[in-house]
FIKOLTOR-128069 format. One line per 8 residues: number of its first residue (from 1); for each residue x, y, z of C-alpha. Coordinates in steps of 0.25 Angstrom, whole numbers, plus 5000, padded with zeros to 4 digits. Each point is the difference from the previous one (the first is absolute). Layout:
<rs>
NUM = X,Y,Z ~ ... .
</rs>
This chain:
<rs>
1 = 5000,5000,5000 ~ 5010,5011,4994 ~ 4999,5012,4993 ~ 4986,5003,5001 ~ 4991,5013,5002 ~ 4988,4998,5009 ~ 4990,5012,5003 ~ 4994,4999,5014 .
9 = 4987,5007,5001 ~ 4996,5002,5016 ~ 4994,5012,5006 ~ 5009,4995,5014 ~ 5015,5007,4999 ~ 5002,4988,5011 ~ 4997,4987,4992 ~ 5006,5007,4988 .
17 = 5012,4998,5007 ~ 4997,4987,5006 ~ 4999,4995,4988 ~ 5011,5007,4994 ~ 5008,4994,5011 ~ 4993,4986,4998 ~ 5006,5001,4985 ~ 5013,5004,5005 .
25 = 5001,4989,5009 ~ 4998,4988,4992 ~ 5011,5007,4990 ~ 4993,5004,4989 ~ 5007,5012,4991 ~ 4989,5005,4997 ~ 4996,5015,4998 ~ 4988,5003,5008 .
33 = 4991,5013,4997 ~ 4992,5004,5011 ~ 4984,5007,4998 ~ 4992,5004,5011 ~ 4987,5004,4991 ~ 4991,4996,4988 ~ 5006,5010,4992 ~ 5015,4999,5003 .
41 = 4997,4985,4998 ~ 4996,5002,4986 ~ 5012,5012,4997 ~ 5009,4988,5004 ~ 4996,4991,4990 ~ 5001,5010,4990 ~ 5014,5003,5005 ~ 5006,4986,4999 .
49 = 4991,4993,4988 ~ 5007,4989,5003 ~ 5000,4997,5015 ~ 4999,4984,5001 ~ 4989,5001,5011 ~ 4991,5010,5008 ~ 4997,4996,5016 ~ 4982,5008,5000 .
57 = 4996,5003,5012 ~ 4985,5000,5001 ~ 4997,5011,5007 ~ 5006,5011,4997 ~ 4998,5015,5000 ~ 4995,5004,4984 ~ 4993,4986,4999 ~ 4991,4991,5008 .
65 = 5002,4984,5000 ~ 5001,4990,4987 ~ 4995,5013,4989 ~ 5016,5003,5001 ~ 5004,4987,4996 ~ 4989,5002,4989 ~ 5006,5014,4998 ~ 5015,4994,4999 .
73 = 4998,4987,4991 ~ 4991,5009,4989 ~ 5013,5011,4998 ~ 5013,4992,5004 ~ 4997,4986,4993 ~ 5013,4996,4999 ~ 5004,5002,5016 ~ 4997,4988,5010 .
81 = 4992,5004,5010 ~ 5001,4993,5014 ~ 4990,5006,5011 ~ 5003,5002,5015 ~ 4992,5002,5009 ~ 4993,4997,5014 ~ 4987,4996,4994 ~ 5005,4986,4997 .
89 = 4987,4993,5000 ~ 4999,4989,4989 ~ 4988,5007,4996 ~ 5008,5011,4998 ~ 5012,4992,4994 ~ 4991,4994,4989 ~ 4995,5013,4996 ~ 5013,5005,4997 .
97 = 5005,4991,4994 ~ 4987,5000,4991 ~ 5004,5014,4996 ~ 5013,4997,4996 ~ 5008,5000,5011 ~ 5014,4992,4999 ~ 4999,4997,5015 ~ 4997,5003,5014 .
105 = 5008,5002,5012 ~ 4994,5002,5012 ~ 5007,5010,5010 ~ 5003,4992,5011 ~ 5009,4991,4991 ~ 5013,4996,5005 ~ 5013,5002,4992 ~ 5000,4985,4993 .
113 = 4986,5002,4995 ~ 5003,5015,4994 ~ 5012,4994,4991 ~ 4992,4989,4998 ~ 4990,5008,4994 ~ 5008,5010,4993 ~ 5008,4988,4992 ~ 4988,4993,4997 .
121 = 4992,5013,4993 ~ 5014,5005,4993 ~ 5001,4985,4995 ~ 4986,5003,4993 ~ 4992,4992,5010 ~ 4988,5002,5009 ~ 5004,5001,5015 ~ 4989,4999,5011 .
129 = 5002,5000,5015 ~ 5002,4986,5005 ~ 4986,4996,5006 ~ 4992,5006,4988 ~ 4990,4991,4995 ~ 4993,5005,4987 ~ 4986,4997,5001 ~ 4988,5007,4991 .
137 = 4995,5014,5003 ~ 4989,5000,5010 ~ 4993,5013,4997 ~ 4993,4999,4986 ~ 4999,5012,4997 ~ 5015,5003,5003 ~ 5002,4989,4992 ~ 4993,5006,4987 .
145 = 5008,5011,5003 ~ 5014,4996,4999 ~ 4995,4991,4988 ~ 4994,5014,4992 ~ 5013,5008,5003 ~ 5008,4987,4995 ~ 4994,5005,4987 ~ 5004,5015,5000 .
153 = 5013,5001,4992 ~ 5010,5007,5005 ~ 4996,5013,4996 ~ 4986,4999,5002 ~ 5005,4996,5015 ~ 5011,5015,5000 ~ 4985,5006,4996 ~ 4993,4995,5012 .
161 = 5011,5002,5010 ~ 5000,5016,4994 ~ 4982,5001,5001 ~ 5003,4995,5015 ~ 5009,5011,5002 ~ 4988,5008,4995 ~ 5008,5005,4986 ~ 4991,5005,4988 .
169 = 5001,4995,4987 ~ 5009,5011,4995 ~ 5008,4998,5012 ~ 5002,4985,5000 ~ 5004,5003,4982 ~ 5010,5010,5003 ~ 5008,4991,5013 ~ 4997,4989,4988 .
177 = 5006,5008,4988 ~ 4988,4994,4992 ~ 4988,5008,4995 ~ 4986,5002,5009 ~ 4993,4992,4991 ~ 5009,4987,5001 ~ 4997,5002,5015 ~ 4985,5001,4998 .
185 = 5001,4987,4992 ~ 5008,4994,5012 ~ 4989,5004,5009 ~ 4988,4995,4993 ~ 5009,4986,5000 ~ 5003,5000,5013 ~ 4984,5003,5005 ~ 4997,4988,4992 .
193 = 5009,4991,5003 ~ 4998,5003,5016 ~ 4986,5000,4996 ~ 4997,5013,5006 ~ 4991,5013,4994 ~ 5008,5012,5006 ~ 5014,5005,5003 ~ 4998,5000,5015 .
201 = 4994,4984,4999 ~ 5016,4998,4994 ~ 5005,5006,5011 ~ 4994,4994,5011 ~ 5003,4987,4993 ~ 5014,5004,5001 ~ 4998,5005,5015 ~ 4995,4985,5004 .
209 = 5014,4994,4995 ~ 5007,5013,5010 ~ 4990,4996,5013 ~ 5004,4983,4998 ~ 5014,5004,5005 ~ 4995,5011,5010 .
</rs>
């Protein structure tokens, strides 16, 4: 585990350190950029386009539970992204993993189980906390969800995730560099594919995904 750039997204300056010291201690050469905020999460995976992984919080200040990762997975395709979090529930775990997580670290994980995860998701694999046990989603309509927003395209998905920031259309074209009309077609397609009449039915769509993780 050498040479690598991972991006650790924590509103806590003390487990940012924690787990800058758990990365030094198992030996990793590893440069680690450190963001205490949705937005300075974001600004650092523009900055290092090729960072091997990112460590999400799921609650931090900017962005509310599991619509970051939905947030993240739509504009940085490329970037594993493994959360981290006290909400370690397997209800929880599945969830993300669902929404494209590569992983899930609960933060009470010792150091063996941190470089174990941290291998496993830079080897291109899926790592979950030792107990988890799959299972099938036990709120239907939770589960329709996650199934409709499986659908949206990555772009459709940027779209959402700027109406739930309560951009307009000419807003969301201009942060998008495409014309307001491509953003009213991504609109009218992402009403239908969550099978909603209105803006606001989108968003609160998307505000059930923030409250899972809550």
């Amino acid at each position: 585990m050498t040479g690598l750039t991972i991006i650790i997204a924590d509103d806590h300056p003390l487990f940012r350190g924690a787990m800058r010291h758990a990365l030094a201690s198992v030996g990793a050469d590893t440069t680690i950029i450190e963001a205490g905020d949705f937005t300075a999460a974001r600004q650092a995976a523009i900055d290092y386009p090729n960072a091997d992984l990112m460590l999400l919080d799921l609650t931090m200040p900017g962005v509310s539970g599991l619509s970051g990762l939905v947030a993240f997975r739509a504009e940085f395709q490329s970037l594993p992204i493994m959360i981290v979090s006290g909400h370690d529930d397997h209800t929880t775990v599945r969830r993300a993993l669902e929404l494209g997580a590569s992983g899930f670290l609960s933060k009470s994980a010792g150091l063996d189980e941190i470089r174990e995860g941290i291998d496993t998701v830079i080897a291109g694999n899926i790592f979950t906390p030792p107990d988890f046990e799959a299972g099938s989603e036990s709120e239907p309509e939770v589960a329709q969800l996650l199934l409709r927003l499986q659908t949206l395209t990555p772009q459709q998905l940027r779209v959402l995730g700027m109406l739930g920031e309560g951009l307009l259309n000419k807003q969301i074209a201009y942060e998008l560099s495409v014309s307001e009309a491509t953003i009213k077609a991504h609109v009218s397609a992402i009403l239908l594919k969550l099978n909603v009449d209105s803006r606001t039915q989108a968003v609160i769509q998307l505000g059930k995904i923030s409250a899972v993780a809550a």
